[in-house]
MIDOSE-1310 file (N, C-alpha, C; in nm, 2 decimals, decimal comma, always signed):
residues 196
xxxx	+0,01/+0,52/+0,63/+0,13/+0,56/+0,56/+0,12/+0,50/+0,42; +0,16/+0,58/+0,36/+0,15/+0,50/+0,15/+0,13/+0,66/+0,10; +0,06/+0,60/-0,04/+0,09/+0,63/-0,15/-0,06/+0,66/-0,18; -0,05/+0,73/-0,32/-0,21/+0,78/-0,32/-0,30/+0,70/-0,34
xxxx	-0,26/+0,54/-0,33/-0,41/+0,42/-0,34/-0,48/+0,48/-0,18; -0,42/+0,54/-0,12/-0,42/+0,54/+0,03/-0,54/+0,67/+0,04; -0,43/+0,79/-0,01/-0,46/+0,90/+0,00/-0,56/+0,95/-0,08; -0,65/+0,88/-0,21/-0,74/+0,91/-0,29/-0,84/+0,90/-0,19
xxxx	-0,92/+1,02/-0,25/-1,06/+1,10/-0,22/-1,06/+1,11/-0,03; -0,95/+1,16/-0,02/-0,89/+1,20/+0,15/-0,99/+1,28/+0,19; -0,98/+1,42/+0,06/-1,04/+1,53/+0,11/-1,22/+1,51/+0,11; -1,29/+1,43/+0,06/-1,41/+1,36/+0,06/-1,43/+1,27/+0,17
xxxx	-1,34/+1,23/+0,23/-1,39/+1,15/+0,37/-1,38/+1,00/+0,30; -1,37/+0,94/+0,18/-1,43/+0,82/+0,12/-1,28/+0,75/+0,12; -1,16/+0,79/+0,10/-0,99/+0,72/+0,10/-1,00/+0,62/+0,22; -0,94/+0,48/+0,19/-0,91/+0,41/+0,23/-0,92/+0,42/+0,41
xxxx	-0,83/+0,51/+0,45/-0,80/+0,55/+0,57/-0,94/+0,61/+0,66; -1,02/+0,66/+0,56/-1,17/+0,79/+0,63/-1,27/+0,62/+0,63; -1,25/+0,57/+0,54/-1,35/+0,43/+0,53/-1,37/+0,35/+0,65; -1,18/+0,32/+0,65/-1,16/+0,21/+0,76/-1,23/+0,25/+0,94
xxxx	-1,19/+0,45/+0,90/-1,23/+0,47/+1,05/-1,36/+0,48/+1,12; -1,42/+0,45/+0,96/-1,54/+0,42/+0,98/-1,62/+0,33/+1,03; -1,54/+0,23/+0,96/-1,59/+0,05/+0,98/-1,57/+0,03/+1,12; -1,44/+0,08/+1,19/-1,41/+0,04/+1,32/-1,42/+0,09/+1,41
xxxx	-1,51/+0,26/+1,43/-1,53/+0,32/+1,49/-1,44/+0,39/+1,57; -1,30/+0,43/+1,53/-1,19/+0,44/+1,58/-1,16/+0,57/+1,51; -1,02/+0,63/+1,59/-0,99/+0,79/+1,51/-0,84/+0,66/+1,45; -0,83/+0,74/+1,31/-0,73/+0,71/+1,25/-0,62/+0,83/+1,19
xxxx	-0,50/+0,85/+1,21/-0,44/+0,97/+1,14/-0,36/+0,91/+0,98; -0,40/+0,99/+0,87/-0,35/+0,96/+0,78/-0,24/+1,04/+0,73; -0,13/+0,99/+0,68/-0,03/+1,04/+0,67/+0,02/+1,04/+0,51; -0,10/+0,92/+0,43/-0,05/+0,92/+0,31/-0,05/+1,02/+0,23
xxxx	+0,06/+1,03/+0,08/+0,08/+1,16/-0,02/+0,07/+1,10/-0,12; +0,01/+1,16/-0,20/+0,03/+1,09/-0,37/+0,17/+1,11/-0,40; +0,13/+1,04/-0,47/+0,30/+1,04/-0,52/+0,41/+0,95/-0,45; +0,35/+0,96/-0,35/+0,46/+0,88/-0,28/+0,60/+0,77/-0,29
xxxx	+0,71/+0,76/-0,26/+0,74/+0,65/-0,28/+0,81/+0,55/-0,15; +0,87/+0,39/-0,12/+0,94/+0,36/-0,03/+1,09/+0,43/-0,08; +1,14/+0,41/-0,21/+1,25/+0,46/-0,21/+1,26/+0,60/-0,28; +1,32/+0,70/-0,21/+1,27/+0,86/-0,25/+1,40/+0,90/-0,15
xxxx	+1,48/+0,98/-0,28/+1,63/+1,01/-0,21/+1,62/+1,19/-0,15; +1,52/+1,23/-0,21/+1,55/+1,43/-0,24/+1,46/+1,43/-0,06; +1,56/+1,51/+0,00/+1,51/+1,52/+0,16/+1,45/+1,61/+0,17; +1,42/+1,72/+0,09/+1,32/+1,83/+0,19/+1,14/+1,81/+0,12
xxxx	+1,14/+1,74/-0,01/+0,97/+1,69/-0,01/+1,03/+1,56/-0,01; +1,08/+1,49/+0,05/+1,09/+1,31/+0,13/+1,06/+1,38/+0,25; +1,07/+1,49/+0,34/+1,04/+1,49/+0,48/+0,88/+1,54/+0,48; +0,84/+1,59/+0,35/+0,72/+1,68/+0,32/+0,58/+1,55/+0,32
xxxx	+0,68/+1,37/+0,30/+0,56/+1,28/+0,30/+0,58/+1,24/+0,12; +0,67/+1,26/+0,03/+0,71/+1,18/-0,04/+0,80/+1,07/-0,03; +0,87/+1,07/+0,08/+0,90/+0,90/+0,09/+0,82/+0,88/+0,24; +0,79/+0,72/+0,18/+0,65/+0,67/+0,26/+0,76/+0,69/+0,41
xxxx	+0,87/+0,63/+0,43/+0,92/+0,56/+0,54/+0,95/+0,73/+0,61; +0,95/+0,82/+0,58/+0,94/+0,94/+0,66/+0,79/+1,00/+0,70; +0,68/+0,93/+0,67/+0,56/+0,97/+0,74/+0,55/+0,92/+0,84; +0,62/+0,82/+0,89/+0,60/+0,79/+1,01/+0,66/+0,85/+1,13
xxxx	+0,59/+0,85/+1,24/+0,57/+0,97/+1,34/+0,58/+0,82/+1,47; +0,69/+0,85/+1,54/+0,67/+0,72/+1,63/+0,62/+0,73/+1,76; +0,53/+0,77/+1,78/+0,40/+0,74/+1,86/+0,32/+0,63/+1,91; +0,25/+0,64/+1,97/+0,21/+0,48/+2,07/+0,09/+0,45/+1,96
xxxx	+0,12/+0,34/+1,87/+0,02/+0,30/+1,77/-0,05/+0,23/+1,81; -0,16/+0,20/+1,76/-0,20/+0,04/+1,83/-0,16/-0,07/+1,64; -0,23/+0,00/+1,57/-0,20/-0,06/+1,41/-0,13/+0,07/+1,33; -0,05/+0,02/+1,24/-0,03/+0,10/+1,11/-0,05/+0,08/+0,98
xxxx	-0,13/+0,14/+0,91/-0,16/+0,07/+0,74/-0,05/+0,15/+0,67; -0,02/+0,06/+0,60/+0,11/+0,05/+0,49/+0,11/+0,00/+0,37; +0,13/+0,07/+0,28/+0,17/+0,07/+0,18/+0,25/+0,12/+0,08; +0,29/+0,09/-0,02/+0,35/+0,13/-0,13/+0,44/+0,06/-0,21
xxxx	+0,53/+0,12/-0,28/+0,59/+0,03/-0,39/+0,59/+0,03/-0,55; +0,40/+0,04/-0,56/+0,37/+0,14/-0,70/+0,43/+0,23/-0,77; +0,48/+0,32/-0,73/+0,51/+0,45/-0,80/+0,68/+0,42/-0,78; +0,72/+0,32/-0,73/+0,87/+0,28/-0,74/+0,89/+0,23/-0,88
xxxx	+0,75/+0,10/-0,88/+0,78/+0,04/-0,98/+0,72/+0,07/-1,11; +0,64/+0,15/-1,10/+0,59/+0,23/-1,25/+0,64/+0,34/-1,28; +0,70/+0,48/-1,18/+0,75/+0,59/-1,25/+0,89/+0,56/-1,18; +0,96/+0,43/-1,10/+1,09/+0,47/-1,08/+1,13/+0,35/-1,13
xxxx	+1,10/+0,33/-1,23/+1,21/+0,21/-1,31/+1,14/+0,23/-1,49; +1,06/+0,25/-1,50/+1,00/+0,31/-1,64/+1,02/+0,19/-1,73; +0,95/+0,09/-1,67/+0,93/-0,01/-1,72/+1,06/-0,10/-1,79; +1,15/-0,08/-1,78/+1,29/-0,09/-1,82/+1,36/-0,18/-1,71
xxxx	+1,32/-0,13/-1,56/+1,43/-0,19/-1,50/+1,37/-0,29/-1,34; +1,24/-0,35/-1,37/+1,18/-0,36/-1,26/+1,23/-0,47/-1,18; +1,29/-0,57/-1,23/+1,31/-0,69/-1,18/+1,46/-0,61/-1,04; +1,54/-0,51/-1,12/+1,62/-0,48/-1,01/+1,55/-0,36/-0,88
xxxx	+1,45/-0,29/-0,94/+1,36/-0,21/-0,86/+1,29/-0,32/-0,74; +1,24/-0,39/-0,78/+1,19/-0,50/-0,69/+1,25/-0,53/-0,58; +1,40/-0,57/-0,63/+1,50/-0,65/-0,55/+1,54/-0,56/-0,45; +1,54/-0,38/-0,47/+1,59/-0,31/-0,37/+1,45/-0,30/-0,27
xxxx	+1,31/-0,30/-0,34/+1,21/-0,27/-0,22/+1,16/-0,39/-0,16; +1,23/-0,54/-0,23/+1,20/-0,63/-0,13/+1,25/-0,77/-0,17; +1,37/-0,83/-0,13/+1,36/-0,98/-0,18/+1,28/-1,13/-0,19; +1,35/-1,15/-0,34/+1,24/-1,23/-0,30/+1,22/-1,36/-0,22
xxxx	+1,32/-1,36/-0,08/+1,26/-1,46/+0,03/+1,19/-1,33/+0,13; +1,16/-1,23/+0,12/+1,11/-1,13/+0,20/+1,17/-1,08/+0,28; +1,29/-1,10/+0,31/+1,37/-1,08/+0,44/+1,48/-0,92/+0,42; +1,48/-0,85/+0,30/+1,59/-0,80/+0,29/+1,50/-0,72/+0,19
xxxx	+1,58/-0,55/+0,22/+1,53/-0,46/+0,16/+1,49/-0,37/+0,18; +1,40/-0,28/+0,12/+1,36/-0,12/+0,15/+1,23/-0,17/+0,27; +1,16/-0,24/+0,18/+1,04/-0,25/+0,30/+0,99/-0,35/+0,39; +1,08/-0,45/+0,41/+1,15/-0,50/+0,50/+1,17/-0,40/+0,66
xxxx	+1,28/-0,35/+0,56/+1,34/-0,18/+0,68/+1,25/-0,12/+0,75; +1,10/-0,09/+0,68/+1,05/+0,05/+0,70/+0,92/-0,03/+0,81; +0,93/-0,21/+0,78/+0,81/-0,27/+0,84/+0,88/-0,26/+0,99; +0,98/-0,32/+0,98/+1,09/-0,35/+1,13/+1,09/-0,16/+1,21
xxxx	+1,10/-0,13/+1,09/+1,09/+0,00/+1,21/+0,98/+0,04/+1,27; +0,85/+0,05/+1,17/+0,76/+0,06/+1,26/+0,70/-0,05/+1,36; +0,73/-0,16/+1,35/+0,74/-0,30/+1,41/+0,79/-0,24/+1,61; +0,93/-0,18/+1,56/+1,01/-0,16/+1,69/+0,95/-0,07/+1,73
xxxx	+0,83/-0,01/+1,74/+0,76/+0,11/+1,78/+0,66/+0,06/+1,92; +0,63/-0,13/+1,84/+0,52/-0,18/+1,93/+0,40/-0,19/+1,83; +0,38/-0,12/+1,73/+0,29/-0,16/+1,65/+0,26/-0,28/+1,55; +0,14/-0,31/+1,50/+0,10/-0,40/+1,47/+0,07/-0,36/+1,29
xxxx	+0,13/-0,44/+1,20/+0,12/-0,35/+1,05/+0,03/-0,45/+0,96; -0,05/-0,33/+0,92/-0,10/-0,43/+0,77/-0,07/-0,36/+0,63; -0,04/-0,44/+0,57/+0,04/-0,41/+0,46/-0,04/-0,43/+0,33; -0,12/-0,33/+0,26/-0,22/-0,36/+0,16/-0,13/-0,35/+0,02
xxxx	-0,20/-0,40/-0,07/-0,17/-0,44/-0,22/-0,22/-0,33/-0,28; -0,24/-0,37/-0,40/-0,31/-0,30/-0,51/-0,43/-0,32/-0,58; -0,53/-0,25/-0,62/-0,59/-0,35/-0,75/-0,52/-0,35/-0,84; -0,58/-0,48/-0,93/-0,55/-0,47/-1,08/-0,64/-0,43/-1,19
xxxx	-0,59/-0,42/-1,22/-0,66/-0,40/-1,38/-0,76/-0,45/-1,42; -0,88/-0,44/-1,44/-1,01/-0,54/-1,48/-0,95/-0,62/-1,61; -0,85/-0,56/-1,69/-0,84/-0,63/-1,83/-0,92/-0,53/-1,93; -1,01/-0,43/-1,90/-0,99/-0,32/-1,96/-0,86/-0,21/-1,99
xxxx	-0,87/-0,16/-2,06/-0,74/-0,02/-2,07/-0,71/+0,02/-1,96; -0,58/+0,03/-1,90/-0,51/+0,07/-1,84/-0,36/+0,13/-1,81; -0,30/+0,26/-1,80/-0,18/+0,30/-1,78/-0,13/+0,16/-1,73; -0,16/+0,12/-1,61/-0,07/-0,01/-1,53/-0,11/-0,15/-1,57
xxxx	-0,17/-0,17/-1,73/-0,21/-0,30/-1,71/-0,07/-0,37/-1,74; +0,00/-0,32/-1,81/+0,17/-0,44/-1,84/+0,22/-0,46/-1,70; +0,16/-0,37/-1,58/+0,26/-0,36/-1,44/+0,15/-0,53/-1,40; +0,12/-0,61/-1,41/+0,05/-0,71/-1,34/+0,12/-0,80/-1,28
xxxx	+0,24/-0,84/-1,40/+0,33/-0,94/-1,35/+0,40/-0,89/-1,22; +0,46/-0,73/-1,26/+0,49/-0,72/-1,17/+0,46/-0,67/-1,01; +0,36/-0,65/-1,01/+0,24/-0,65/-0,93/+0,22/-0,78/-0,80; +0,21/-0,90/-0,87/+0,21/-1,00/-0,85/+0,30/-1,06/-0,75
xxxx	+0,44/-1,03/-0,84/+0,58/-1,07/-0,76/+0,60/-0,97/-0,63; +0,55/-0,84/-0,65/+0,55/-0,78/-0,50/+0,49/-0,81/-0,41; +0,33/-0,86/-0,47/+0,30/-0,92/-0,33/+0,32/-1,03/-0,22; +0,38/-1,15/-0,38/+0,42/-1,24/-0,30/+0,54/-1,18/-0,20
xxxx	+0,64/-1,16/-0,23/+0,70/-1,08/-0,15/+0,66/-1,04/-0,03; +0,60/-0,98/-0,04/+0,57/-0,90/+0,10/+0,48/-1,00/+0,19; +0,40/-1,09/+0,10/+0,32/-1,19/+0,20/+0,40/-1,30/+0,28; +0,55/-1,31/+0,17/+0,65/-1,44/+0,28/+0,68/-1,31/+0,33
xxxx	+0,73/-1,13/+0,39/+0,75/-1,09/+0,49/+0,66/-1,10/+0,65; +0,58/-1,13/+0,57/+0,43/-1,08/+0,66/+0,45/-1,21/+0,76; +0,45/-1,38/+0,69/+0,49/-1,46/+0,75/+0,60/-1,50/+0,83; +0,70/-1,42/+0,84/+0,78/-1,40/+0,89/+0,79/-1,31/+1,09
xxxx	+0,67/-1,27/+1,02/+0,66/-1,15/+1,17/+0,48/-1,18/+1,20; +0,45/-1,21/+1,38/+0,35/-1,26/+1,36/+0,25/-1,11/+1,44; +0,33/-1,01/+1,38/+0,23/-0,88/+1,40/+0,24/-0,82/+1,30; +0,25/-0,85/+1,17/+0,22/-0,83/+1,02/+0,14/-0,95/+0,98
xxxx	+0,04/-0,85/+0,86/-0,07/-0,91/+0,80/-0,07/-0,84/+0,67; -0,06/-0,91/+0,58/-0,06/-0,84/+0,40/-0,21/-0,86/+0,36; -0,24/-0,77/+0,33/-0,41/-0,77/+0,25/-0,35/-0,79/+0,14; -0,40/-0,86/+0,02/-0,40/-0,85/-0,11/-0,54/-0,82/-0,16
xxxx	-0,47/-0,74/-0,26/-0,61/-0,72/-0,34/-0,62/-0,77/-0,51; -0,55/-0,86/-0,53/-0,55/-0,86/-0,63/-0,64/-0,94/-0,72; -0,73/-0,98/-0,63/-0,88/-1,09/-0,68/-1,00/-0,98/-0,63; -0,96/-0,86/-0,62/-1,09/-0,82/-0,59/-1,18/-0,73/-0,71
xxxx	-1,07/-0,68/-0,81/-1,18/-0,61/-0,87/-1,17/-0,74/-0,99; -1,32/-0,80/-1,03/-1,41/-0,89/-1,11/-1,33/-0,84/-1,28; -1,33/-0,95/-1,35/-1,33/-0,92/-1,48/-1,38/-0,79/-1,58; -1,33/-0,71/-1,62/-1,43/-0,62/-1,68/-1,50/-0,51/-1,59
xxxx	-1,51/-0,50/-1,51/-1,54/-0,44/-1,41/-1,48/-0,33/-1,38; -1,47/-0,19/-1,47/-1,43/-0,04/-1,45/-1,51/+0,06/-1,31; -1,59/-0,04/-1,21/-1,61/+0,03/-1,08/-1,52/+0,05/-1,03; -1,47/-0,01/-0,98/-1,35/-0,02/-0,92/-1,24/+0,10/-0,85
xxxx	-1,24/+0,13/-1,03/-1,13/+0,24/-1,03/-1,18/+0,37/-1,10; -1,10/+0,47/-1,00/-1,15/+0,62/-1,09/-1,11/+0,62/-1,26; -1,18/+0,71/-1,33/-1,19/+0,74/-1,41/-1,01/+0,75/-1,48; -0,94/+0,75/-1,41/-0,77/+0,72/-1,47/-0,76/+0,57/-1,48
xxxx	-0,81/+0,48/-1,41/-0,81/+0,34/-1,42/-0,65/+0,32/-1,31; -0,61/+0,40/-1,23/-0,55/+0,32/-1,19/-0,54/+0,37/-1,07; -0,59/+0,49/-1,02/-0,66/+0,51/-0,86/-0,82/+0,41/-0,81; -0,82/+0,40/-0,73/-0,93/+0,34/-0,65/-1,07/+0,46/-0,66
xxxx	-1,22/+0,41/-0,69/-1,26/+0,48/-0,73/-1,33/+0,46/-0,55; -1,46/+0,55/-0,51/-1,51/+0,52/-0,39/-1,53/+0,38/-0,37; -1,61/+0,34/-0,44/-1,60/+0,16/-0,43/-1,49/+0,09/-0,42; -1,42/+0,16/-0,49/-1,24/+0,04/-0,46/-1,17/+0,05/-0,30
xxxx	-1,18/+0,21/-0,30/-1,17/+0,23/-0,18/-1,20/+0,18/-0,03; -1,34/+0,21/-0,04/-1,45/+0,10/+0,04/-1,41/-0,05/+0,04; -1,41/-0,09/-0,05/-1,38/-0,27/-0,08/-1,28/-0,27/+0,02; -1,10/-0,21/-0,07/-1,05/-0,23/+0,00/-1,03/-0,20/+0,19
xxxx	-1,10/-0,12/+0,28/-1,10/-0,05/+0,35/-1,20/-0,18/+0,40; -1,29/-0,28/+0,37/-1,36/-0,33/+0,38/-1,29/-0,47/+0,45; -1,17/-0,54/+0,33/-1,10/-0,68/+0,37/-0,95/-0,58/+0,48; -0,91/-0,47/+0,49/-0,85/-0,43/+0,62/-0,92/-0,44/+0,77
xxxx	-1,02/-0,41/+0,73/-1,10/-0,41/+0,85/-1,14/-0,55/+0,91; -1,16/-0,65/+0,84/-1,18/-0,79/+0,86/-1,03/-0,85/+0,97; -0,93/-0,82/+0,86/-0,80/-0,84/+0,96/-0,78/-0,76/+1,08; -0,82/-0,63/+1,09/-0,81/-0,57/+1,25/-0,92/-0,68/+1,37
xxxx	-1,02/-0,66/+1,31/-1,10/-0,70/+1,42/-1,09/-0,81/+1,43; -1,01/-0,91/+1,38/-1,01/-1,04/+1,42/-0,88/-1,10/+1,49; -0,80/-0,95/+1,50/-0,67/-0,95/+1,57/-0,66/-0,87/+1,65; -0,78/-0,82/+1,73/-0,79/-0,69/+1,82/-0,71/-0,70/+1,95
């Protein structure tokens, strides 16, 4: 479930979700949309899989990957209003909020959630390089939720793409390019199998 860090190069087999099923030799269903967001008010494309917390289908999971948040805080506050955008998708003791909500729900299913980050920005040009700070504060965030619940696990990604380093990311700089994808699909996979 997420957002297009998720859903990039789906149709290629190479997105996050086609990687992971790879690594673990398991079927995985992906649910993610570009675009996506946790907070997304308009109900007939929020049920179509623009808000994240409606892709979920409650079914006998064994894990769920999760994310989002991005596109809350880059096209739904327009750089103007993030510190209160934050506060509604997550406080900052972790306990209260949009995705808080949407972990507890899938939580009450029986499932087990890992909750990935973002890359950042090598420090080359990027649409989201001013989003870093805020970047940062989400995931603290979500890592004191993670501690909180001992069947959540937050991947971060935010030490993974190296200085200078435009592999990473597709040619927009701020989707995951096959390599980012793989990477990340790479440190998820570390956390399933060692909590199987």
């Amino acid at each position: 479930m997420g957002d297009s860090f998720l859903a990039t190069h789906s149709a290629q087999k190479k997105s996050v979700p086609a990687v992971l099923a790879q690594i673990l030799r398991e079927p995985i269903m992906d649910h993610s949309v570009l675009g996506a967001r946790i907070i997304y008010r308009l109900p007939i494309s929020g049920s179509l899989g623009l808000n994240i917390g409606r892709q979920f289908r409650n079914e006998s999971w064994d894990w769920v990957l999760l994310n989002g948040g991005g596109n809350d805080l880059w096209l739904g506050c327009g750089c103007k209003r993030c510190d209160t955008k934050i506060n509604k998708l997550i406080s900052a003791d972790g306990k209260r909020g949009e995705i808080p909500k949407l972990v507890s729900k899938v939580r009450q299913s029986g499932a087990r959630v890992v909750y990935v980050g973002y890359l950042r920005s090598p420090g080359a040009w990027s649409p989201i390089e001013n989003c870093r700070d805020e970047g940062d504060e989400l995931d603290a965030r979500i890592a004191k939720l993670a501690k909180l619940d001992r069947g959540m696990w937050f991947v971060s990604l935010a030490d993974l793409v190296p200085a200078g380093d435009r592999s990473f990311h597709a040619a927009d700089m701020i989707h995951p390019s096959h390599k980012g994808s793989a990477s990340a699909a790479h440190r998820i996979a570390r956390i399933i199998k060692q909590n199987r």
